[in-house]
C-alpha positions in Angstrom: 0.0 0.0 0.0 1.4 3.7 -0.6 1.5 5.9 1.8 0.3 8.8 1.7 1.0 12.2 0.8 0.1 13.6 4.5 1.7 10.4 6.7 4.8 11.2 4.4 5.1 14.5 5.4 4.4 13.9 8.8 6.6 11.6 9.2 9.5 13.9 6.9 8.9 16.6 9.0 7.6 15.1 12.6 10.5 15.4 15.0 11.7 19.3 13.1 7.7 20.1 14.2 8.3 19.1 17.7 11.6 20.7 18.5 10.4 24.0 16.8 7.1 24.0 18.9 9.0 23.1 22.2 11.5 25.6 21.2 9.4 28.4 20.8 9.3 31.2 23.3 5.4 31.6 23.0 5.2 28.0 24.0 6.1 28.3 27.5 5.1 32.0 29.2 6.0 34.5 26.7 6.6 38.1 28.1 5.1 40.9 25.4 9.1 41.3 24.3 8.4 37.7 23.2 5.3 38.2 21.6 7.0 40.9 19.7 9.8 39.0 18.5 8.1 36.1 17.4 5.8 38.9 15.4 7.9 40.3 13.6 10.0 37.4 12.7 7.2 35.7 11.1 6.3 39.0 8.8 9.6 39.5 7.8 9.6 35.9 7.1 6.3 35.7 5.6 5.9 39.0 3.9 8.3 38.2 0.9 7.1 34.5 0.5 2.9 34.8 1.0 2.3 36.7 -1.9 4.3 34.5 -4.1 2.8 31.5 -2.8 -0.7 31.9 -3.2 -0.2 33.9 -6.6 1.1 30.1 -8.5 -2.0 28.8 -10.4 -1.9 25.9 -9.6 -3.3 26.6 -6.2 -6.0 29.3 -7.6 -8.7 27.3 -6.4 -7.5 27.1 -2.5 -8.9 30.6 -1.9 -5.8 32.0 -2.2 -7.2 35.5 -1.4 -8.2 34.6 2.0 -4.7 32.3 2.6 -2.9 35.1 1.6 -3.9 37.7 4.6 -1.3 36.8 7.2 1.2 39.4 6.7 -1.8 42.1 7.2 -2.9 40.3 10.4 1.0 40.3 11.1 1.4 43.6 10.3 -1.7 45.4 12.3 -1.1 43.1 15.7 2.4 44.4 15.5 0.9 47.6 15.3 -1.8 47.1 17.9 1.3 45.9 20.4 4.0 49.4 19.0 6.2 47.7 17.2 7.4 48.1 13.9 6.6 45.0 11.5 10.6 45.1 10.7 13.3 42.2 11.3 15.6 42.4 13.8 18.9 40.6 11.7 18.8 43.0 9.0 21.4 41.3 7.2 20.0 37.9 7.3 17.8 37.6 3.7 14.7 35.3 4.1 16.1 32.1 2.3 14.4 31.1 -1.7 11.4 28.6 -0.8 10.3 26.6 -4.3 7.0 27.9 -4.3 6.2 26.8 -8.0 3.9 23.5 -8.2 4.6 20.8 -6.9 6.9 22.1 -4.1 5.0 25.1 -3.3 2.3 22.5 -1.6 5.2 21.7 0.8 5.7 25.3 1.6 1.8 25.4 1.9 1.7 22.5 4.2 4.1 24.3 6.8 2.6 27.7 6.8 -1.2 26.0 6.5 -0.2 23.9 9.3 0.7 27.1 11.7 -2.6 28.3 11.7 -4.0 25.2 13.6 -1.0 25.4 16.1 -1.8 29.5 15.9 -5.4 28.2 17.1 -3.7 26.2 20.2 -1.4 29.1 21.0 -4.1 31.8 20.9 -5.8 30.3 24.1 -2.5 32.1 25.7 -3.3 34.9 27.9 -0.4 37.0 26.3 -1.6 36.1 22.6 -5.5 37.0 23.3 -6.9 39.2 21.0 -3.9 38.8 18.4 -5.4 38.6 14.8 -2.8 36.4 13.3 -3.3 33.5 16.0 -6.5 33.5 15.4 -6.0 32.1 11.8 -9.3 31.8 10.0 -11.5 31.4 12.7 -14.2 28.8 12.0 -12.9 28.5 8.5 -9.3 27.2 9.3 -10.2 22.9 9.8 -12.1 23.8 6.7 -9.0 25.1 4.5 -6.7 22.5 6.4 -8.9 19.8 5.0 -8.9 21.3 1.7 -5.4 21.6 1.5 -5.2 17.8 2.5 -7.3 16.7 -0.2 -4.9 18.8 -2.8 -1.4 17.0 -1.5 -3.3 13.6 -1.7 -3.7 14.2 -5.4 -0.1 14.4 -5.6 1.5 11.8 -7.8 4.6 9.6 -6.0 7.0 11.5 -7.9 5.5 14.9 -6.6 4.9 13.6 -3.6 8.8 13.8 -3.2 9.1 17.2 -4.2 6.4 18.1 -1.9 8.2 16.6 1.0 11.0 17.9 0.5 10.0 22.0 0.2 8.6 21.0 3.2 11.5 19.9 5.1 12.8 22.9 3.9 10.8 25.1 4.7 10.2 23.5 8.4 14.6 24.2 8.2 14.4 27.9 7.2 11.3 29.0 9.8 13.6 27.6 12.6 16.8 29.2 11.4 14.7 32.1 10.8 13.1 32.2 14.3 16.6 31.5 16.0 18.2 34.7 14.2 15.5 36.4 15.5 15.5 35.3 19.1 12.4 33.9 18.9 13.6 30.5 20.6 14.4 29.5 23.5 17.4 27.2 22.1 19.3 27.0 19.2 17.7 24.3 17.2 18.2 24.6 13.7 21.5 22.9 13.1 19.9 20.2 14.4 16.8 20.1 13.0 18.6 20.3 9.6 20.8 17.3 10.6 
């Protein structure tokens, strides 16, 4: 039997997922310099990718429109909190994701993926009331499951690709958060090992 596009990447990306969610500052009790952080590392990281993403054709018919908003949530919590939606590691460039089909699926599946852990993190008292944890409300297990259905159309050979983009993108988020201070630990040389 062949597995399947979702237990592949699950299993591809499984232990990265863990070690970047345990790493995470907002994971334990994060302070609003922590909230910050982890805010505006995710814009900077988002904001050149998002657009990109959601503009390939082959994923015009995952409401791209409404996938494509979390840099503006991004941008007005960081507003709401005072802080500029700048990065902090000026020189660091945000790394080249493939975003073209079939690997931009991988990139979807990590950044989709987020909003259901945004969802879990939003329950935190420091988070309440932040627009970008709060995903796409009701809508989010919706688009999830939508995005599911779309990687288990993937052929074996794409299936590959997918997997791949999204090892690397799980790989440039940490290394991403890290430079930004956004962790408690350095993680990404070995989640890249």
């Amino acid at each position: 039997m062949t597995q399947s596009t979702l237990a592949a990447l699950r299993e591809a990306t499984g232990s990265a997922h863990a070690r970047l969610d345990g790493s995470l500052r907002l994971a334990r009790d994060p302070s609003p310099a922590d909230v910050r952080l982890h805010l505006q590392a995710m814009f900077s990281f988002l904001e050149p990718v998002e657009g990109e993403l959601w503009a390939q054709p082959a994923l015009s018919h995952l409401q791209p429109e409404l996938r494509a908003r979390k840099t503006r949530w991004l941008r007005a919590d960081l507003e709401r909190l005072g802080a500029l939606p700048t990065p902090s590691v000026p020189e660091l460039s945000v790394p080249e994701l493939p975003l073209r089909a079939p690997a931009g699926l991988g990139v979807a599946y990590v950044l989709e993926g987020s909003m259901l852990g945004g969802r879990v993190l939003a329950r935190r008292p420091a988070l309440a009331g932040l627009r970008f944890f709060e995903g796409y409300g009701e809508d989010t297990g919706r688009l999830w499951r939508e995005l599911v259905v779309e990687l288990e159309r993937a052929t074996p050979f794409s299936r590959r690709i997918i997997v791949d983009a999204a090892v690397e993108t799980f790989g440039a988020i940490t290394e991403w958060l890290e430079a930004h201070g956004a962790l408690h630990e350095r993680i990404s040389a070995e989640a890249s090992a």
